[in-house]
N, CA and C atoms as a LAMMPS dump frame, in Angstrom:
ITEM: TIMESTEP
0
ITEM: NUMBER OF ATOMS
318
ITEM: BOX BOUNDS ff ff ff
-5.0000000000000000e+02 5.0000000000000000e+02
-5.0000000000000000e+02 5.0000000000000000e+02
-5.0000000000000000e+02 5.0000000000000000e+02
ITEM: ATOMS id mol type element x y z
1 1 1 N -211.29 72.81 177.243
2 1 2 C -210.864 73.266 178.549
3 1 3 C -209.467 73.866 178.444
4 2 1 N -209.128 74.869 179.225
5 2 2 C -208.142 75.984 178.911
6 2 3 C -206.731 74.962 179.405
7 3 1 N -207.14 74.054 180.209
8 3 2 C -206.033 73.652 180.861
9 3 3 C -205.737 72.23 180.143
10 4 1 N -206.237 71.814 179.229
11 4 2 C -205.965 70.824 178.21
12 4 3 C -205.179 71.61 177.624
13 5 1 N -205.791 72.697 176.497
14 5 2 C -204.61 73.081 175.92
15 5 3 C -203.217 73.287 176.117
16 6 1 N -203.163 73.943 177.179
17 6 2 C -202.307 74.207 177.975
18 6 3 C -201.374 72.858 178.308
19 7 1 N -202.204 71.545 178.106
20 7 2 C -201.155 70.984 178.893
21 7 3 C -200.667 70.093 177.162
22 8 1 N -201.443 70.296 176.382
23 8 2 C -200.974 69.459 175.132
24 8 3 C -199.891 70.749 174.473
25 9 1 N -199.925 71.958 174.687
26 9 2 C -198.837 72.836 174.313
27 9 3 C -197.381 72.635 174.931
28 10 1 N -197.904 72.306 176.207
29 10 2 C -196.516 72.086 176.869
30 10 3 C -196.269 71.146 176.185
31 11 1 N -196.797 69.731 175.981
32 11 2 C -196.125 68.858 175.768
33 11 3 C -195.219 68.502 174.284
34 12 1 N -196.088 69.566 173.737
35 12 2 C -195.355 69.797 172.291
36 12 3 C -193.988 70.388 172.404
37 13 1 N -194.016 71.255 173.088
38 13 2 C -192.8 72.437 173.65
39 13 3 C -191.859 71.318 174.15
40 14 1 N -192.105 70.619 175.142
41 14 2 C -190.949 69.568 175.772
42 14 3 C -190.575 68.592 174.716
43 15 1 N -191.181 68.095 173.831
44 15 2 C -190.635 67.158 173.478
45 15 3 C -190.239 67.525 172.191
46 16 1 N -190.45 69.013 171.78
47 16 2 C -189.574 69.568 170.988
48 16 3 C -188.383 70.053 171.058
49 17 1 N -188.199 70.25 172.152
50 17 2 C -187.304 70.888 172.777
51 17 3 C -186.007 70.028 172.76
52 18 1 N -186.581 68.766 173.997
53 18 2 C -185.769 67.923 173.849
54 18 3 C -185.532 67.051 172.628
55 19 1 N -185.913 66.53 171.782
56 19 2 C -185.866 66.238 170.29
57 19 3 C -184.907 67.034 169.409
58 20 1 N -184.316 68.286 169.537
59 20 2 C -183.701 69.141 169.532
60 20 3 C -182.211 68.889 169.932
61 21 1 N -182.033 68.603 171.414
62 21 2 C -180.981 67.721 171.883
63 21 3 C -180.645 66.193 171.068
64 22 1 N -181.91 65.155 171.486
65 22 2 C -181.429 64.163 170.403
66 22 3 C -181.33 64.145 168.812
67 23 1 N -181.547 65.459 168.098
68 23 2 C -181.27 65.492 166.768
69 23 3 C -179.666 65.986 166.502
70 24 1 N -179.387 66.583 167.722
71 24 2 C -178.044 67.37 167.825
72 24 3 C -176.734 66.176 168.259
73 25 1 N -177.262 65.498 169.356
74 25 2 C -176.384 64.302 169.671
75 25 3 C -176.478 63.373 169.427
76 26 1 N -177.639 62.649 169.124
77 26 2 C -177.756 60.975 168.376
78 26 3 C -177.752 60.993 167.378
79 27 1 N -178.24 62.408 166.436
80 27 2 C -178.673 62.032 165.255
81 27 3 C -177.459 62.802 164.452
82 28 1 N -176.442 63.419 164.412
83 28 2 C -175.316 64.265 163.814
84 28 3 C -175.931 65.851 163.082
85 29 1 N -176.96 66.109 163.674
86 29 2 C -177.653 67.738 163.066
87 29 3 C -176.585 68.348 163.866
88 30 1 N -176.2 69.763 163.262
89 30 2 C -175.331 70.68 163.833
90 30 3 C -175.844 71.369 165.267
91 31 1 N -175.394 71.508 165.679
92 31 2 C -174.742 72.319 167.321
93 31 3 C -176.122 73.402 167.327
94 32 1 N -176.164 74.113 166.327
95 32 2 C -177.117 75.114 166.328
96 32 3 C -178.505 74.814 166.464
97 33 1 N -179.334 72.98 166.46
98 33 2 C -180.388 73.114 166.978
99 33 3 C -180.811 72.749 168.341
100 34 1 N -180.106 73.163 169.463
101 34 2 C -179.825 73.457 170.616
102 34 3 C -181.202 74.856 170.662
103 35 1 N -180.163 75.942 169.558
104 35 2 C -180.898 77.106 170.14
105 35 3 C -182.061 77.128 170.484
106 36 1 N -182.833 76.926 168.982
107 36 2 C -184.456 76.682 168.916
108 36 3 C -185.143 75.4 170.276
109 37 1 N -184.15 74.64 170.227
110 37 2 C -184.706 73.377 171.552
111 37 3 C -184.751 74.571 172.87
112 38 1 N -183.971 75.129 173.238
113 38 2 C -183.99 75.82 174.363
114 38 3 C -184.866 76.638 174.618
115 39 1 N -185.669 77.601 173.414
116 39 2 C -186.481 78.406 173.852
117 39 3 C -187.386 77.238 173.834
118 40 1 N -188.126 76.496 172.96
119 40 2 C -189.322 75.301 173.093
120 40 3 C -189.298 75.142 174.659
121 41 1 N -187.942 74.374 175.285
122 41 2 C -188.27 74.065 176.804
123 41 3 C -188.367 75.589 177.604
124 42 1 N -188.229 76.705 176.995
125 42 2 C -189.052 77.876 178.092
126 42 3 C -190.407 77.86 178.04
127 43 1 N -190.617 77.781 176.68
128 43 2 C -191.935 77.675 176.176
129 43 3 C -192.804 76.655 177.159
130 44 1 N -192.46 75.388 177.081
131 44 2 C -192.795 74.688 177.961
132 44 3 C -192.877 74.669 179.19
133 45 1 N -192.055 75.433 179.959
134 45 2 C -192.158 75.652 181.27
135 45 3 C -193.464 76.605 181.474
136 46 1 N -192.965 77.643 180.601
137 46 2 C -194.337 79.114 180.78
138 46 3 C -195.651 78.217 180.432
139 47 1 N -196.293 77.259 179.568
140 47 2 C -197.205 76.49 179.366
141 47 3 C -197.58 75.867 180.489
142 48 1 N -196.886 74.982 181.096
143 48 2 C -197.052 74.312 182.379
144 48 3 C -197.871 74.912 183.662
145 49 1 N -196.916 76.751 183.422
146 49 2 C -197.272 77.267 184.841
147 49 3 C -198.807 77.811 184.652
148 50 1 N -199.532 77.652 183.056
149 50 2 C -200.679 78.106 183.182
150 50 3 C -201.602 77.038 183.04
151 51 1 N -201.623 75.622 183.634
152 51 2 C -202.976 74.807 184.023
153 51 3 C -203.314 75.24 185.181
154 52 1 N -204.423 74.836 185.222
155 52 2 C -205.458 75.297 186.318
156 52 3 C -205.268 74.434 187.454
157 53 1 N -204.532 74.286 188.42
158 53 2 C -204.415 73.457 189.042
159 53 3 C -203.741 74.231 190.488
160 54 1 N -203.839 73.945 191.716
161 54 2 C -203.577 74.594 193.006
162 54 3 C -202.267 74.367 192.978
163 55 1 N -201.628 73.265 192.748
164 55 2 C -200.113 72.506 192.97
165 55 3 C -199.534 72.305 192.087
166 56 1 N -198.035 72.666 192.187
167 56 2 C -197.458 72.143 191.001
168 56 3 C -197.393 70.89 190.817
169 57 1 N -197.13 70.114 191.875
170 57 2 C -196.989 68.523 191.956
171 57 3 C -198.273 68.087 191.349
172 58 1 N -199.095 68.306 191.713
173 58 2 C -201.076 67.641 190.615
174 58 3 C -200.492 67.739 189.598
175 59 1 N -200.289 69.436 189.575
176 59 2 C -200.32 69.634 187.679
177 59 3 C -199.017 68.671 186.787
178 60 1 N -197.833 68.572 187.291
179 60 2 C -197.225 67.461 186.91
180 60 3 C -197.124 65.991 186.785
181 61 1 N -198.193 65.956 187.905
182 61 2 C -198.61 64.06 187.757
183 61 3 C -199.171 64.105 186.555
184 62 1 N -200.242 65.282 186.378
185 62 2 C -201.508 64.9 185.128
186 62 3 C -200.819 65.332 184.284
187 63 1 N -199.668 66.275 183.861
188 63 2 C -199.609 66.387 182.521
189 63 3 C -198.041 64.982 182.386
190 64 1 N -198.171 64.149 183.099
191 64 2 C -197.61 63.47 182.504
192 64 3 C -198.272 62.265 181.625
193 65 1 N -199.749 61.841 181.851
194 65 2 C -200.379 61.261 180.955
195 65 3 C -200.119 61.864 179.688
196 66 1 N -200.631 63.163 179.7
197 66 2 C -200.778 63.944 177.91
198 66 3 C -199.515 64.113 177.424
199 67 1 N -198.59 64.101 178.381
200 67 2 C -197.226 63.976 177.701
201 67 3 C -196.87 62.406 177.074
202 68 1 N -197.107 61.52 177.937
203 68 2 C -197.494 60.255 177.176
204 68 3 C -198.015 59.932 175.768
205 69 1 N -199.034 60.502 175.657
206 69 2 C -199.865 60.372 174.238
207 69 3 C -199.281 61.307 173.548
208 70 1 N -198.98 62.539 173.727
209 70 2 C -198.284 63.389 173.05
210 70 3 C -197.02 62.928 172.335
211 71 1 N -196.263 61.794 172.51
212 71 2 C -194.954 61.349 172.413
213 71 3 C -195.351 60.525 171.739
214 72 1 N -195.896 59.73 171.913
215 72 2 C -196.787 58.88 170.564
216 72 3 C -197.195 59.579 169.572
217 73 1 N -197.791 60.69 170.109
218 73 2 C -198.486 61.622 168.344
219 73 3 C -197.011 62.252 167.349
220 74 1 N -196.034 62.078 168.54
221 74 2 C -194.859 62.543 168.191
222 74 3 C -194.198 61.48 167.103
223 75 1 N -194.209 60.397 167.771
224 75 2 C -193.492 59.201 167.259
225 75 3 C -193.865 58.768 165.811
226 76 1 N -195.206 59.09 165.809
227 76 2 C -195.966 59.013 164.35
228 76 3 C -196.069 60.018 163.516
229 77 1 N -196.172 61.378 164.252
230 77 2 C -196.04 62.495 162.769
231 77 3 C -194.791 63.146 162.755
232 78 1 N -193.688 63.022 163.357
233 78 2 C -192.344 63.461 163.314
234 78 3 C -191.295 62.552 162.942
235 79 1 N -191.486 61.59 163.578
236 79 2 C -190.226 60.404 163.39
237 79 3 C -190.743 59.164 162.419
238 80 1 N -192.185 59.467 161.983
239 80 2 C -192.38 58.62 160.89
240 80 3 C -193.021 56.806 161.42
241 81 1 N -193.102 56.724 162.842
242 81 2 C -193.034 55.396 163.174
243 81 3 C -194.724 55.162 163.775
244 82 1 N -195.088 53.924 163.193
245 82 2 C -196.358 53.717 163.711
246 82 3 C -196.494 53.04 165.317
247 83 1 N -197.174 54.195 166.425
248 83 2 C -197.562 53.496 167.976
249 83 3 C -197.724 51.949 167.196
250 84 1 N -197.582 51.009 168.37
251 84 2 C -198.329 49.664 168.02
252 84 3 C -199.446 49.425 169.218
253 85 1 N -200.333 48.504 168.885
254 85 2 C -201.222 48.502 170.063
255 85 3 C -201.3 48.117 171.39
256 86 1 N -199.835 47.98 172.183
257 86 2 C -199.211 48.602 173.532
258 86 3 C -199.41 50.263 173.601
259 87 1 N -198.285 50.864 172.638
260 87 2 C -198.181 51.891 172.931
261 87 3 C -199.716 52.543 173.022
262 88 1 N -200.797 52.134 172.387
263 88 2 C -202.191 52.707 172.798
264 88 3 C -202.809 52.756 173.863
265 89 1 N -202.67 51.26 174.262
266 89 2 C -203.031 50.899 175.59
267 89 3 C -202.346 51.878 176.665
268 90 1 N -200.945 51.31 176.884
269 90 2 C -200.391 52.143 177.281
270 90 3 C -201.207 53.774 177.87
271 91 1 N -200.834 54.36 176.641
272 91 2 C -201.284 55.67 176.745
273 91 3 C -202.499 56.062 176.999
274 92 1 N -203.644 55.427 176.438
275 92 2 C -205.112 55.536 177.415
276 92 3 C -204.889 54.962 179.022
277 93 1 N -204.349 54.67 179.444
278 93 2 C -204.227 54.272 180.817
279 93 3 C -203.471 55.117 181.562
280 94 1 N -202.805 56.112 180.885
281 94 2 C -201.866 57.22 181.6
282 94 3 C -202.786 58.116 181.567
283 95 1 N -203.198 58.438 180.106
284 95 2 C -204.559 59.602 180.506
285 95 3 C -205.534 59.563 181.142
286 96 1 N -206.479 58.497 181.097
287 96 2 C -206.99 57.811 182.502
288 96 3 C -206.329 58.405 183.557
289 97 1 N -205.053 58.082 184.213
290 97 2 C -204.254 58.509 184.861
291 97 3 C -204.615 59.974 185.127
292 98 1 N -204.225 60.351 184.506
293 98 2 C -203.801 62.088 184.415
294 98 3 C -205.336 62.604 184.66
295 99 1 N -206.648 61.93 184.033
296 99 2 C -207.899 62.74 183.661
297 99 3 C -208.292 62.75 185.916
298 100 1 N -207.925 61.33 186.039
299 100 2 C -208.034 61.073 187.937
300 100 3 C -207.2 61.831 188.586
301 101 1 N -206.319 62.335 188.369
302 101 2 C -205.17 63.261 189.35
303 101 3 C -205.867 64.401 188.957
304 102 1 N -205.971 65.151 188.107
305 102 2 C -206.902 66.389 187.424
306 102 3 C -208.182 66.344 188.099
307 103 1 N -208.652 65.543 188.158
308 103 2 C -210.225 65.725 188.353
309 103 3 C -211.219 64.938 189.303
310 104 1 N -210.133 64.223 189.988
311 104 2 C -210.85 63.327 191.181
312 104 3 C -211.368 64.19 191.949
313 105 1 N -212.001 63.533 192.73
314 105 2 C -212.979 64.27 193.999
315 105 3 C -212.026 64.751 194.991
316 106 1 N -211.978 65.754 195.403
317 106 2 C -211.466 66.26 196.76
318 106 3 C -211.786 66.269 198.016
């Protein structure tokens, strides 16, 4: 579905973006990976504005589940750290979340 992708791109874009910021200020990387973080969060915005959704407010409740799991897929293939089985739970219950704001009955 066009608007999955869409919403797992964004979420790559945001939390690259911002990851970008905390590599620059928590972590001592130079000043310059700002730049690349900044276009990621345009990137992310322009991603956002193309789910299929009437409202921006829907489309932001639901892509905050996949941003959920996304941050986990993050946590494990970027920063090296294994989810534990909260963070699973967790995150099937946001997408749950997100799949009901997306796709409940009207």
């Amino acid at each position: 579905m066009k608007s999955l992708l869409f919403f797992l791109l964004a979420a790559v874009f945001e939390i690259g973006g911002c990851y970008a910021f905390w590599a620059w200020l928590r972590s001592g990387r130079p000043v310059w990976y700002v730049v690349p973080g900044l276009l990621s969060l345009v990137l992310f915005a322009l991603c956002l504005t193309r789910v299929e959704a009437p409202y921006a407010g829907r489309a932001y409740a639901a892509y905050g589940g996949i941003y959920i799991a996304s941050s986990l897929a993050w946590l494990r293939g970027v920063e090296g750290i294994h989810p534990d089985r909260w963070d699973f739970v967790g995150a099937a219950i946001s997408v749950v979340g997100a799949l009901v704001v997306l796709f409940g009955r009207r």
